[in-house]
Structure formats: C-alpha cells, structure tokens
C-alpha positions in Angstrom: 112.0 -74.4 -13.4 113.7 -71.2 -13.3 111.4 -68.4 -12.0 112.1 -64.3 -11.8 111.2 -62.3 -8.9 110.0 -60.2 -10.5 105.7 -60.5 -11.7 102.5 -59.3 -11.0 99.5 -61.1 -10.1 95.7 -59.8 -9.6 92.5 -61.9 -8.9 89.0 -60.8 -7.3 85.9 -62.9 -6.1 82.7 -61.6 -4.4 82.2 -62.8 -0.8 80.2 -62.3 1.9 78.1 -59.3 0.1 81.7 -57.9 -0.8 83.9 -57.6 -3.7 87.0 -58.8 -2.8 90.3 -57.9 -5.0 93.8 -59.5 -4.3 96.6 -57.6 -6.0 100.7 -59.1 -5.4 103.5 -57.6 -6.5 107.1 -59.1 -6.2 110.0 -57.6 -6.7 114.2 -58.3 -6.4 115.5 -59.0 -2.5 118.0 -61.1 -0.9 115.4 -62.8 1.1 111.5 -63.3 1.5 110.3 -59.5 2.5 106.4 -59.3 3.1 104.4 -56.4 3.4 100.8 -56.9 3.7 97.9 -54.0 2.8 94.3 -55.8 4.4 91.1 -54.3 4.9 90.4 -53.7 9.1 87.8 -57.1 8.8 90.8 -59.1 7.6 93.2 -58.4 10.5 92.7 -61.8 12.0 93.8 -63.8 9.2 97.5 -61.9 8.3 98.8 -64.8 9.7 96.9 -67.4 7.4 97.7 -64.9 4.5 101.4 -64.6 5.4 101.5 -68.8 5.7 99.8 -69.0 2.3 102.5 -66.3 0.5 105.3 -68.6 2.2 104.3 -72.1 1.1 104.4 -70.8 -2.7 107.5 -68.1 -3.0 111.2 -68.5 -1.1 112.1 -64.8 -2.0 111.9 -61.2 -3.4 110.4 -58.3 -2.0 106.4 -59.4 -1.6 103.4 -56.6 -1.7 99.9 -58.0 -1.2 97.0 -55.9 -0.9 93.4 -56.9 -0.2 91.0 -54.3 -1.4 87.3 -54.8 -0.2 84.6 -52.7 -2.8 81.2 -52.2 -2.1 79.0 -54.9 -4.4 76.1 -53.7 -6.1 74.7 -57.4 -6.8 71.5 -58.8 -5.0 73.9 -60.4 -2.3 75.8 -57.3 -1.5 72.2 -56.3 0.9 73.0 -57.2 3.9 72.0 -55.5 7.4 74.2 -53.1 9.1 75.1 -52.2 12.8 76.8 -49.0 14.5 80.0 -49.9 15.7 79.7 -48.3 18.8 83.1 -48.7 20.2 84.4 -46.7 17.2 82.0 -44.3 17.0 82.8 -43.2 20.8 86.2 -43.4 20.2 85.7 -41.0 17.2 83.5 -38.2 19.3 86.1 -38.6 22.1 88.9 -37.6 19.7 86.4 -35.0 18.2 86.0 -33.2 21.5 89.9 -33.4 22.4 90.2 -31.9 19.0 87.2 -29.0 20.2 89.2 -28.5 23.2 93.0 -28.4 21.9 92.1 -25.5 19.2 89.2 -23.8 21.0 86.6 -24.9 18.0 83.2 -23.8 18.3 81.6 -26.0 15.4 79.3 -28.6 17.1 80.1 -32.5 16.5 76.2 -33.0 14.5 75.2 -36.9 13.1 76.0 -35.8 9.6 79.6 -35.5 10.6 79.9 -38.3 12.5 77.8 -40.7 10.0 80.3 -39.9 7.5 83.9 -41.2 9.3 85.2 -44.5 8.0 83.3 -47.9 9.3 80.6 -46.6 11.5 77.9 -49.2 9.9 79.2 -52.5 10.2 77.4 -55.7 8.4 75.5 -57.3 11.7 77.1 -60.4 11.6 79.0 -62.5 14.1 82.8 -62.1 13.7 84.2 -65.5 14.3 81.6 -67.2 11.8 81.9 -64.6 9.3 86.3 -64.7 9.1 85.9 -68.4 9.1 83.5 -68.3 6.0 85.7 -65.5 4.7 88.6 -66.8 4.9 87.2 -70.7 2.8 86.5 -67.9 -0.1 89.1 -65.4 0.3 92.0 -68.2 0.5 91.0 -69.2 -3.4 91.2 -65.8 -4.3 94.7 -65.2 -2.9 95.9 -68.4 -4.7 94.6 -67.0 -7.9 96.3 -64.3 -7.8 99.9 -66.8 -6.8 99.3 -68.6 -9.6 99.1 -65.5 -12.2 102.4 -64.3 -10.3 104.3 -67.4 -10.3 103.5 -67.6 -13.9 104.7 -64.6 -14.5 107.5 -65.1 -12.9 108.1 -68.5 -14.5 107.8 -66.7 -18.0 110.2 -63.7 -17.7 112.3 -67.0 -15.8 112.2 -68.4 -18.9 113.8 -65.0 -20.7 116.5 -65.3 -18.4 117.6 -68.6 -18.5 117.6 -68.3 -22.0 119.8 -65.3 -21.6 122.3 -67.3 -19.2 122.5 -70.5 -21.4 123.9 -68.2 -24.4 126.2 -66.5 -21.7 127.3 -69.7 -20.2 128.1 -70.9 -24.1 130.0 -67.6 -24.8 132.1 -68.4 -21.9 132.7 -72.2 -22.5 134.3 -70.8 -26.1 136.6 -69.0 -24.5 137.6 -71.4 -22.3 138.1 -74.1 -25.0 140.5 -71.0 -26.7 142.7 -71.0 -23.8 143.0 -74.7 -23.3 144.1 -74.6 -26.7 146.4 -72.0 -26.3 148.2 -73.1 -23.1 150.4 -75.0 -24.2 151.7 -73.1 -26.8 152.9 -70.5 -24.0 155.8 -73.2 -23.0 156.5 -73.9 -26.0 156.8 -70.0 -27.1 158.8 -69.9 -23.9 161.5 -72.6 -24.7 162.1 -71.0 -27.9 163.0 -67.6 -26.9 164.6 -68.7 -23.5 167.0 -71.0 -26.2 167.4 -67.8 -28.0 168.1 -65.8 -25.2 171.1 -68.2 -23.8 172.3 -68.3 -27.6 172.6 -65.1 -27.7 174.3 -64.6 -24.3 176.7 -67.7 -24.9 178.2 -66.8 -28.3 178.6 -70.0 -29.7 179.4 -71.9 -26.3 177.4 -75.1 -26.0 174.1 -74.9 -24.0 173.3 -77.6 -21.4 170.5 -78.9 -22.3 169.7 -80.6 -19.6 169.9 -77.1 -17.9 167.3 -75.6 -20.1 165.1 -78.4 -19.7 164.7 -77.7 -16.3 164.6 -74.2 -16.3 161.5 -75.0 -19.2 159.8 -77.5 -16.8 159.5 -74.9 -13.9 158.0 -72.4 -16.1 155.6 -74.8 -17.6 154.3 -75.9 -13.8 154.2 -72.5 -12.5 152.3 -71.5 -15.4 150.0 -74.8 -15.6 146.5 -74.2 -15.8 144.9 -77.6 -16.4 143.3 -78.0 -12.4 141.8 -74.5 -12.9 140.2 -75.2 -16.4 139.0 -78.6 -15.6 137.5 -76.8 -12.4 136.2 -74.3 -14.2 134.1 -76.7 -16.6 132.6 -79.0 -13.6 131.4 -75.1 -12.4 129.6 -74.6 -16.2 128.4 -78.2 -15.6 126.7 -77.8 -12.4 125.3 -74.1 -13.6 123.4 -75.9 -16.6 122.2 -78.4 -14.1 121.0 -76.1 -11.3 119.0 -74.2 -14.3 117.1 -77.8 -15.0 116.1 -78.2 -11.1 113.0 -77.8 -10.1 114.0 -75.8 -6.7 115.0 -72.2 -6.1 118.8 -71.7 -7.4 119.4 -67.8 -7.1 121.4 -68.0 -3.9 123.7 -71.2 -5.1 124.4 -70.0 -8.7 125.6 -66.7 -7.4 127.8 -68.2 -5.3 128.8 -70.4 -8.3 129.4 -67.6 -10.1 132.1 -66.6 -7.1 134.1 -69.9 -7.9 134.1 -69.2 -11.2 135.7 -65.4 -10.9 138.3 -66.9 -8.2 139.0 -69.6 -11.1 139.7 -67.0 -14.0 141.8 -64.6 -12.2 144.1 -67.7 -11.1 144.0 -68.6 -15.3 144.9 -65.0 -15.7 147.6 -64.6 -13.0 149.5 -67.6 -14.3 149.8 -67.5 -17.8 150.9 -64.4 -18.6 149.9 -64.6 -22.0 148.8 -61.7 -24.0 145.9 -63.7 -25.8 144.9 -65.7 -22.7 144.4 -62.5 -21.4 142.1 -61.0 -23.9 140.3 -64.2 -23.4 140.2 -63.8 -19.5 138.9 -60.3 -19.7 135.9 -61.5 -21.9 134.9 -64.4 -19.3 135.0 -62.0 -16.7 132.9 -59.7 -18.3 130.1 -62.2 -19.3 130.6 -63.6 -15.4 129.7 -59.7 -14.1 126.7 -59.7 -16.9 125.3 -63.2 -15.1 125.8 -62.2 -11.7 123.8 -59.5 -12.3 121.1 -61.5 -14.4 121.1 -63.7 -11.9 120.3 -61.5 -8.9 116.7 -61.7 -10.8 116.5 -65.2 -10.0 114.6 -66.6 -7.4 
C-alpha cells in the first residue's frame, strides 16, 4: 500500500475529569523526525507516546500535540491540591524579580492564585498516569489511524500519478528499441556513400566496410541498457503493490534508471533517440520528485 507523508489526524476522549485532544501532523523528511507538544501531567509517558508513533509510521517529519481542556461534565469535579513545590518556586522567582528591578508591588494571593498549575487534582501520580495512559493510548491511536488514512489516500493520488509516468516512459522506450536498429543501418548507407564518393568508381571492399559497420553497430548497441532499463519499470510497478514502505528504494531506482538513459543517450547519437531520451529524463526528474512524498 503506498502511503504519503504527508496527512493530518485529530481525535479527543475525556479522561480522568479531563478532555483530552490528540492532534498529528506529518510532513516530508528523509527519516522519522518526532517532536512531541504534552501537557506537564503527561511527561512520564513521552516515551510510551514516542514507542506508539514508531510502531505505526517509518518516516516524515512527525508533530503530536496533547492538549488537556478543562471538562465541564459531572466527572470533570474532582478535588484539587496546592502544588506546593511550584508555588515556592514561583514566589522565590517573584522576589528575585522584586529584588533585580527594585519593585515595590507586594507578591498578594490573587497574583499568585492566578500562575499556571497551582491547584492540582489530589490524586496519586503513579495510579493516575497508569489509568491515564489505558485511555489516553486509544486516543493517540485514533488519531494514527485518521493519519495513516490520510496518508494512504493522497498515497493513492500519487501512485496513480506514477503508474501514468512509468507508462509514458515505457512508450518511449519501446520508440527507441524500435529505432535502434535503424541507426546502423542509416549508418551503412551513408558510410557506402561516403567511400563511393571518395573512391570514384574504384571497387569498395566489402569485406572492409563490413567491419567498419560491425564496430559502429557494437559501440552504439543499446540492447543491455534497454532490457535493464525495463527489469527497473518492472520492479518499480512491483514495489508500488508491496505492502512495506518503498520511498527510500524507488528513489534509488529512480538513480539506475537516470545512469541507464544517459548511457542510451551517449551511445546512439541519434537525433530522435535523443528527443526520446530527453522526455524520459524529464518524466524521471517529475517521479523523483513525486516520489520524495512517499513514505
């Protein structure tokens, strides 16, 4: 199944008195590239989250962010505590803030009540992240399967965009396998016309020209790099069937490929193989680039 790197995916569930909302975002990168956005509660299970986001994707550029909103539903009440070694923390700072710009203001319970997570719920820690994290894990898979569906869509798009390419190209290829071996014998007949012209009248050696025909037509042979060339078209169509991720090995394919059309280009000198060689490279450069979508 081909799949983009490119997709969104959102999902939210209430838990623990809280609303809970998982947002990813994935965009094009070389590798897998995680950045992680989690509420101060959810610290200890990054690495759980991170485990989860790398048993489902193999690459692009990952954003996940955990969002935790206050609930108004019956079991959002819950008691609260002061978090006292934050709160202290907070005045400390206050006071070296008093200090360093000579402040006169006093530090009153209105200002301190207001700073971010002074009420905690009154819970205890290890229970509540275990519990947590049984709901919150089905929320983050949610929201992998809505971006890996995604993903698998706009994959879709884009394999259907590189089967037409991979057509295009085959066409041409066919053209210059026909035309091949035309080119020696264009090539006989003005090299014939040539030495008739230079001999005036004298008799040619055949035997001579046949040679001289037979090295041009193995210098200018193309048949290894054509046949080559379709067992690369072959294995493209079957990496876009597999089930795994193919970005990395079909853009390397796509390097054979270019290495296997300049040598067509190089050696048979032909103006139409040539117009025919420009085309395939420029569908190649439009699937390299499609394909850097790929994951």
């Amino acid at each position: 199944m081909i799949r983009s790197m490119t997709g969104y995916g959102r999902a939210e569930a209430v838990l623990g008195g809280r609303k809970y909302v998982v947002e990813i975002k994935s965009l094009n990168h070389r590798y897998l590239e995680l950045s992680l956005r989690i509420p101060a509660n959810l610290l200890p299970l990054e690495m759980e989250i991170k485990k989860k986001i790398n048993e489902q994707l193999i690459r692009g550029k990952i954003d996940i962010t955990i969002r935790r909103e206050t609930y108004s539903g019956i079991e959002g009440s819950r008691l609260l505590e002061v978090n006292l070694p934050l709160v202290k923390n907070y005045y400390d700072l206050l006071i070296q803030l008093k200090d360093l710009f000579n402040l006169k203001e006093d530090i009153t319970l209105d200002m301190m009540a207001g700073l971010k997570d002074v009420f905690i719920p009154l819970e205890t820690l290890e229970d509540e992240i275990t519990v947590l994290w049984e709901g919150l894990a089905g929320v983050l898979s949610n929201a992998l399967a809505a971006l890996i569906d995604m993903r698998q869509k706009e994959g879709e798009v884009l394999g259907q965009d590189l089967k037409a390419r991979l057509y295009l190209i085959n066409e041409h290829l066919d053209e210059i396998d026909a035309r091949a071996p035309q080119i020696v014998l264009e090539y006989q007949k003005r090299l014939v016309a040539r030495i008739r012209e230079l001999m005036d009248g004298m008799v040619i050696d055949e035997s001579r020209l046949s040679q001289e025909v037979a090295i041009m037509a193995e210098k200018s042979d193309i048949t290894e790099e054509i046949v080559r060339f379709r067992s690369h078209i072959k294995q493209f169509f079957e990496m876009l069937k597999s089930p795994e991720a193919m970005g990395r090995k079909v853009d390397f394919l796509i390097q054979e490929m270019n290495r296997e059309v300049n040598t067509i280009g190089s050696k048979s000198n032909d103006a139409e193989i040539s117009c025919h060689v420009i085309e395939i490279k420029s569908e190649l450069a439009k699937l390299r680039e499609q394909v850097q979508n790929l994951e």
